[in-house]
C-alpha positions in Angstrom: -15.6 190.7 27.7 -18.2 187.9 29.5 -18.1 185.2 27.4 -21.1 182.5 27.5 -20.5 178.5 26.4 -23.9 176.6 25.5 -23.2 173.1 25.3 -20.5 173.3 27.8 -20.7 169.6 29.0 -19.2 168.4 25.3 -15.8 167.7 24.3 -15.5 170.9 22.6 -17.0 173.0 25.9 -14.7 172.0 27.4 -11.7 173.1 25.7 -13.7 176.4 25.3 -13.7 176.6 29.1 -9.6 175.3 29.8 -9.0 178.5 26.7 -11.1 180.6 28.0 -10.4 180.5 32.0 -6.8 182.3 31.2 -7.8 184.4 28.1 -6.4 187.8 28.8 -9.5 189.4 27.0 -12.6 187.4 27.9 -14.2 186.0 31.0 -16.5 183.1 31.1 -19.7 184.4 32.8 -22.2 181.8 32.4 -22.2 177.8 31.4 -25.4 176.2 29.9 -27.1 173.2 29.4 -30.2 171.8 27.7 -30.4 168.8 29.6 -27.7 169.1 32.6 -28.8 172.4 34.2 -28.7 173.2 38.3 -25.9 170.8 38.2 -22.1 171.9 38.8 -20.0 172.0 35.9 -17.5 169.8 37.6 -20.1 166.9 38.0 -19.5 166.6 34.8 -15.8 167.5 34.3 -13.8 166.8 37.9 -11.1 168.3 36.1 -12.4 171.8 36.0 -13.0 171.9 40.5 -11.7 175.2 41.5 -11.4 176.3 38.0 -14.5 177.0 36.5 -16.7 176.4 39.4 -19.9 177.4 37.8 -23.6 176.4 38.0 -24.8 175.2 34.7 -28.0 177.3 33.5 -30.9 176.9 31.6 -30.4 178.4 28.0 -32.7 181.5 28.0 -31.5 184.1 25.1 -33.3 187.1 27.0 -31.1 186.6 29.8 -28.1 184.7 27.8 -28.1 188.3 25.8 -28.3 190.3 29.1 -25.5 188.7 30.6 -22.6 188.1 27.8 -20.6 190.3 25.1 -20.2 186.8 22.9 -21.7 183.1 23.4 -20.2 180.4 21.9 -22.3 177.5 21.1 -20.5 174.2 21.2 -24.0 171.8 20.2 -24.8 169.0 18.4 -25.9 170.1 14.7 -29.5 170.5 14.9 -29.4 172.2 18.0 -28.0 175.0 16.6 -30.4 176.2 14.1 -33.1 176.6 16.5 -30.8 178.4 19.6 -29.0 180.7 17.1 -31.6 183.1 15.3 -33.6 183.6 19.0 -29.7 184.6 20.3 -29.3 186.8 17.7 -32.5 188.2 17.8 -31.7 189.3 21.4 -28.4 190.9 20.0 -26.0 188.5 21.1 -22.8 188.0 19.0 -23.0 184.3 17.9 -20.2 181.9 17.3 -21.4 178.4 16.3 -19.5 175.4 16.5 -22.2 173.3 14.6 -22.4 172.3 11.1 -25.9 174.1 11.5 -24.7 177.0 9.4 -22.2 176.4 7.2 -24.1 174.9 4.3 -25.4 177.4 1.9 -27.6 175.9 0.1 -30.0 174.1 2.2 -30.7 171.1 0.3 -27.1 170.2 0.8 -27.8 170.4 4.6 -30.8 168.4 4.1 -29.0 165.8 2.2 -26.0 165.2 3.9 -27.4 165.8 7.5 -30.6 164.2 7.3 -31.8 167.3 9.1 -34.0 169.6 8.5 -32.2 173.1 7.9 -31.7 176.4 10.0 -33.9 179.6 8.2 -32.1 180.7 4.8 -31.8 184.3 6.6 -29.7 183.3 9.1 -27.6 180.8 6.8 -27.5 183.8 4.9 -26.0 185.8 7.7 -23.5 183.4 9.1 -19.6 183.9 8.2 -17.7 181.1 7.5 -14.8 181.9 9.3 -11.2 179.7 8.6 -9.0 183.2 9.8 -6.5 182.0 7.2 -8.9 182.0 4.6 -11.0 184.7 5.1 -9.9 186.4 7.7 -11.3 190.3 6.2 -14.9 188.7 6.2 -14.4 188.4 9.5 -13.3 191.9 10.5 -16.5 193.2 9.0 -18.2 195.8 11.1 -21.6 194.6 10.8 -20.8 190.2 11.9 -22.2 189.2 14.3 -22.3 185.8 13.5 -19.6 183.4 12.9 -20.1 179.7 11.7 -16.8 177.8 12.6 -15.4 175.3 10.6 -15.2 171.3 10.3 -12.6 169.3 12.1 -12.4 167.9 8.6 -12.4 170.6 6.7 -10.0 172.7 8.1 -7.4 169.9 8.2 -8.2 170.0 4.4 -8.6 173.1 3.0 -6.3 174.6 4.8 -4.0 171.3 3.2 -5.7 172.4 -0.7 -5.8 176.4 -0.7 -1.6 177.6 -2.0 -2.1 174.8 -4.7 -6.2 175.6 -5.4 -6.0 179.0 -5.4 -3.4 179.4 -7.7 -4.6 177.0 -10.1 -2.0 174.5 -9.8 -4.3 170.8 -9.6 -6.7 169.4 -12.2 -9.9 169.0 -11.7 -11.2 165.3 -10.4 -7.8 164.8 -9.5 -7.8 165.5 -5.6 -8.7 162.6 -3.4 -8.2 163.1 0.7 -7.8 160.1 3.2 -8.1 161.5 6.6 -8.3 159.8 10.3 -9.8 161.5 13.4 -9.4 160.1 16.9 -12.5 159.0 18.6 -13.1 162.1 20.7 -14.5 163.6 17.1 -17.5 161.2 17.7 -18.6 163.4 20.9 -19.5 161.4 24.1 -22.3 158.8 23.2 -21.3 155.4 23.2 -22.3 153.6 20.0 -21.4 150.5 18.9 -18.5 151.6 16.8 -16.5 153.7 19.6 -16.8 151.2 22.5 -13.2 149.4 23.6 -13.4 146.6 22.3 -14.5 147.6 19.0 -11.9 150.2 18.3 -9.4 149.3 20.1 -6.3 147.4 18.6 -8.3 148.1 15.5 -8.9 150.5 12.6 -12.2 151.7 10.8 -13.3 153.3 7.8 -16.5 155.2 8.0 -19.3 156.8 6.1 -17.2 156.0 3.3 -18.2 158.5 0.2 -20.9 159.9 2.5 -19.3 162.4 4.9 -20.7 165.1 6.1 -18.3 167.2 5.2 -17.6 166.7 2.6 -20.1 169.7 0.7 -18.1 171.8 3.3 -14.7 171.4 1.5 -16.5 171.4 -2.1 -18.3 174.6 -1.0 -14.8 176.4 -0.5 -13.0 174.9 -3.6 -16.0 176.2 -5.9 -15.2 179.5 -4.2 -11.5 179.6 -5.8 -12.8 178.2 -8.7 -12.5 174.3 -8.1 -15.7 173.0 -10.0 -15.1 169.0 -9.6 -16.3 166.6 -6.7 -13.4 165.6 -4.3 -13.0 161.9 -3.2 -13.1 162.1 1.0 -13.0 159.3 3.1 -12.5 159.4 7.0 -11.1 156.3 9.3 -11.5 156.2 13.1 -8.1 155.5 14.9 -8.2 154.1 18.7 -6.4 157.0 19.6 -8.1 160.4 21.5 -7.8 163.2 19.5 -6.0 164.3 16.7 -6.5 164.2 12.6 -4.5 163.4 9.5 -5.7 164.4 6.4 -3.7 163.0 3.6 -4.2 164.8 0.7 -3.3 164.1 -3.4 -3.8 166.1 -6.5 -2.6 165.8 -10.0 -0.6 168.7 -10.6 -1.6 171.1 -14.0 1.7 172.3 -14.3 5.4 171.3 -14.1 6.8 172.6 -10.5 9.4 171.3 -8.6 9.5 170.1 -4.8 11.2 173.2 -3.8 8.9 175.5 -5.9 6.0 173.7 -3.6 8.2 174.1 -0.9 8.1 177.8 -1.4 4.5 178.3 -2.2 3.6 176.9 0.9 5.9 178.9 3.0 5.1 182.0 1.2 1.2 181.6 1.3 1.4 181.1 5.0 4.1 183.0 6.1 2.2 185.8 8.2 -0.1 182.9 9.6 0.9 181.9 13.6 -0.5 178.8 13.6 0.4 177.5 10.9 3.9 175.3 10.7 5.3 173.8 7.5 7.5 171.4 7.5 11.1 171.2 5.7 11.8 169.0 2.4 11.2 165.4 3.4 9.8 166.1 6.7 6.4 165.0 7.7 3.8 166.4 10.8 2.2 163.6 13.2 -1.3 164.4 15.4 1.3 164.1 18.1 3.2 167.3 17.0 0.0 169.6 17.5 -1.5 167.6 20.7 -3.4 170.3 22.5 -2.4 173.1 20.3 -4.0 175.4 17.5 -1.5 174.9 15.1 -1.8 173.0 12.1 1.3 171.1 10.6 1.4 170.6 7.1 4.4 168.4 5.0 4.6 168.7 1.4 5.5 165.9 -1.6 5.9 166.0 -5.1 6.1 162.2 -6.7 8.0 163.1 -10.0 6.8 159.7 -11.2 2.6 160.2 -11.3 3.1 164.2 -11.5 1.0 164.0 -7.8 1.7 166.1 -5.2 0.8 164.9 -1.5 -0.1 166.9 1.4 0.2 166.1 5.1 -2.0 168.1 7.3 -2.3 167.9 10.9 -4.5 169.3 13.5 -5.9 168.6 17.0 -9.4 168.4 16.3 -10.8 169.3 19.4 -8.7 172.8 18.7 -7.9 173.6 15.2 -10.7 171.8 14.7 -13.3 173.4 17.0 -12.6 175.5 20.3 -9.3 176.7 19.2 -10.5 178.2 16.1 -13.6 179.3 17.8 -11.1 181.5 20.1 -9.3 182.5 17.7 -12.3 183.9 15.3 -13.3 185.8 18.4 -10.4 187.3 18.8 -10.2 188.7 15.5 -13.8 189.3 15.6 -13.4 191.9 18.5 -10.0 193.2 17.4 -7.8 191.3 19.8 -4.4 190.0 19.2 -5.4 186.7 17.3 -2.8 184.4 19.6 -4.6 186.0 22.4 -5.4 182.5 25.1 -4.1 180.6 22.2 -0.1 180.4 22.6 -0.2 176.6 24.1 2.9 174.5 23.5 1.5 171.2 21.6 1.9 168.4 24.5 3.9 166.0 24.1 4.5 163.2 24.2 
C-alpha cells in the first residue's frame, strides 16, 4: 500500500520514514512539506541518502488522495485541524499524529492548547486509537480516521488501565511524575532546550498545566475514573525516551503478587508490551528505539500505594511506532508488521 508522510522533516517523520522504508506491507510514495518543499529529504536528514531519496512535495489533498492508500500526518498541533478534513474529504484514510483530534470536547482543546479547535464533525469522527485499549474501534469497517495518542499519555494510561479498569484505586488518589527526553520538544530551539540550559541539569515544566493532561482524564472517565489526576512532566538532557512514574491509593486489599498477576494477565496477548518480574524495574534505555513499553509494578504495604513504572521511547510508542502499528491493524495486517526492532542498546 503507498503510504504518504506530511510533516516528514520532524522528529516523528522521520521515524515514520526509517519504519516505513522496510515495512513488508506499505511503501512510502510521497514526502511533504509546508515550508521545505522542492528540496531533498536528505537536505534535511543526511541520514536517510540512498534510503528514502525523495523530493519533498507541496501538500495538495487532490493529488495527496490520488497518489496514497493512507497519509500519515506527523504536524505540529494546529496544523492538523486544517489539513485533515480537506484529506478526508478527498477520501484519503487519515492517521494524525497531532493532538488536533483527540480532545472531545472542544473547549478542552481551547483551554489547554490555546488553539483554536478542528470542526466538531471531524473530532467527532476521529478514533482514538491506543491498540491495547481499543483495539475493536479500530477494526471498524467504516474508520478512516485515526487520532494517535500522546507520548504522555500512552506512557500513562497504558501504566493506569489493569488497576482503573477494574476498579482497584480511589479516586484523587493517582498522581504521575513523568520525564521525557528533549527530542519530545520537536526541533525549535527555545531557551529551555539549548546546551547549556539543559545540560548537566534537570527541569520541571508546565507544572499542573500540561497538555495532556485532559488526554489521560478523557480515558479514565471512560472506565469510570471521575477525579482529576495530578501530572507533572520534567525535561531530562537526555534524547529520547519517557518515564512515567505512577501512584494510586489502592481501594482494596491485594497483594504484590496479586498485582503481579493482574498485569501479566491484562496484557498477556499484547506484543509490545513487557512487564517486569517482582522487584524489577524498566529504564528508557530498555525500549531505546523500540515500540515496546516496559512497565514494573510496586505495592508499598505501608501507605496501601501501589507504584507503577512505565517506559516508552517517545518518538515510537509514543508517536511513529504506534502510528504504524494502528495502520496495520487498521488495514488488517499482522500488527508487528515493520515493527519487530530490538530496543538499542546501550
Amino acid at each position: 500500500m503507498k503510504a504518504g508522510v506530511i510533516g516528514a522533516t520532524g522528529y516523528g517523520g522521520a521515524e515514520l520514514l526509517r519504519i516505513l522504508q522496510s515495512h513488508p506491507h506499505f511503501e512510502i510514495e510521497a514526502v511533504y512539506s509546508s515550508s521545505q518543499q522542492g528540496k531533498s529529504i536528505v537536505e534535511h536528514y543526511p541520514h536517510l541518502s540512498d534510503i528514502v531519496p525523495m523530493t519533498l512535495e507541496d501538500i495538495e489533498p487532490k493529488e495527496i488522495a490520488r497518489k496514497t492508500g493512507v497519509v500519515f500526518l506527523a504536524t505540529p498541533s494546529g496544523i492538523s485541524a486544517e489539513i485533515a478534513p480537506l484529506l478526508l474529504q478527498e477520501g484519503c484514510t487519515v492517521i494524525d499524529l497531532s493532538g488536533d483530534f483527540r480532545l472531545k470536547n472542544t473547549n478542552d482543546y481551547e483551554t489547554w492548547y490555546k488553539k483554536s479547535p478542528a470542526p466538531k464533525e471531524w473530532i467527532d469522527q476521529a478514533v482514538y486509537a491506543m491498540p491495547e485499549l481499543n483495539r475493536e474501534q479500530i477494526k471498524t469497517k467504516e474508520t478512516k480516521f485515526i487520532s494517535n495518542p500522546g507520548c504522555y499519555p500512552t506512557a500513562t494510561l497504558l501504566g493506569l488501565a489493569p488497576l482503573v479498569k477494574r476498579g482497584l484505586v480511589e479516586e484523587n488518589s493517582i498522581l504521575v511524575d513523568a520525564k521525557s527526553g528533549v527530542s519530545g520538544a520537536g526541533q525549535t530551539a527555545t531557551f529551555g532546550t539549548i546546551f547549556n540550559e539543559l545540560n548537566e541539569n534537570f527541569k520541571i515544566y508546565k507544572v499542573n498545566a500540561h497538555q495532556h493532561i485532559p488526554e489521560i482524564e478523557q480515558m479514565l472517565a471512560n472506565w469510570n475514573y471521575e477525579s482529576p489526576i495530578t501530572f507533572n512532566t520534567h525535561l531530562v538532557p537526555m534524547t529520547r525516551g519517557i518515564m512515567a512514574t505512577i501512584y494510586g491509593k489502592l481501594s482494596a486489599d491485594v497483594t504484590q503478587e496479586e498485582l503481579l498477576e493482574l498485569y501479566s494477565n491484562f496484557y498477556k496477548d499484547e506484543p509490545f508490551i513487557r512487564i517486569r518480574p517482582d522487584g524489577v524495574f524498566p529504564a528508557t534505555k530498555e525500549v531505546y528505539g523500540s515500540n515496546y513499553c516496559d512497565m514494573g509494578i510496586g505495592l508499598d504495604t505501608r501507605t496501601g500505594r501501589v507504584t507503577v513504572v512505565s517506559v516508552i521511547d517517545n518518538l515510537m510508542k509514543g508517536a511513529a511506532g504506534q502510528a504504524i502499528q494502528n495502520a496495520n491493524i487498521l488495514f488488517g495486517f499482522d500488527e508487528t508488521a515493520g515493527l519487530q526492532f530490538t530496543p538499542v542498546y546501550p
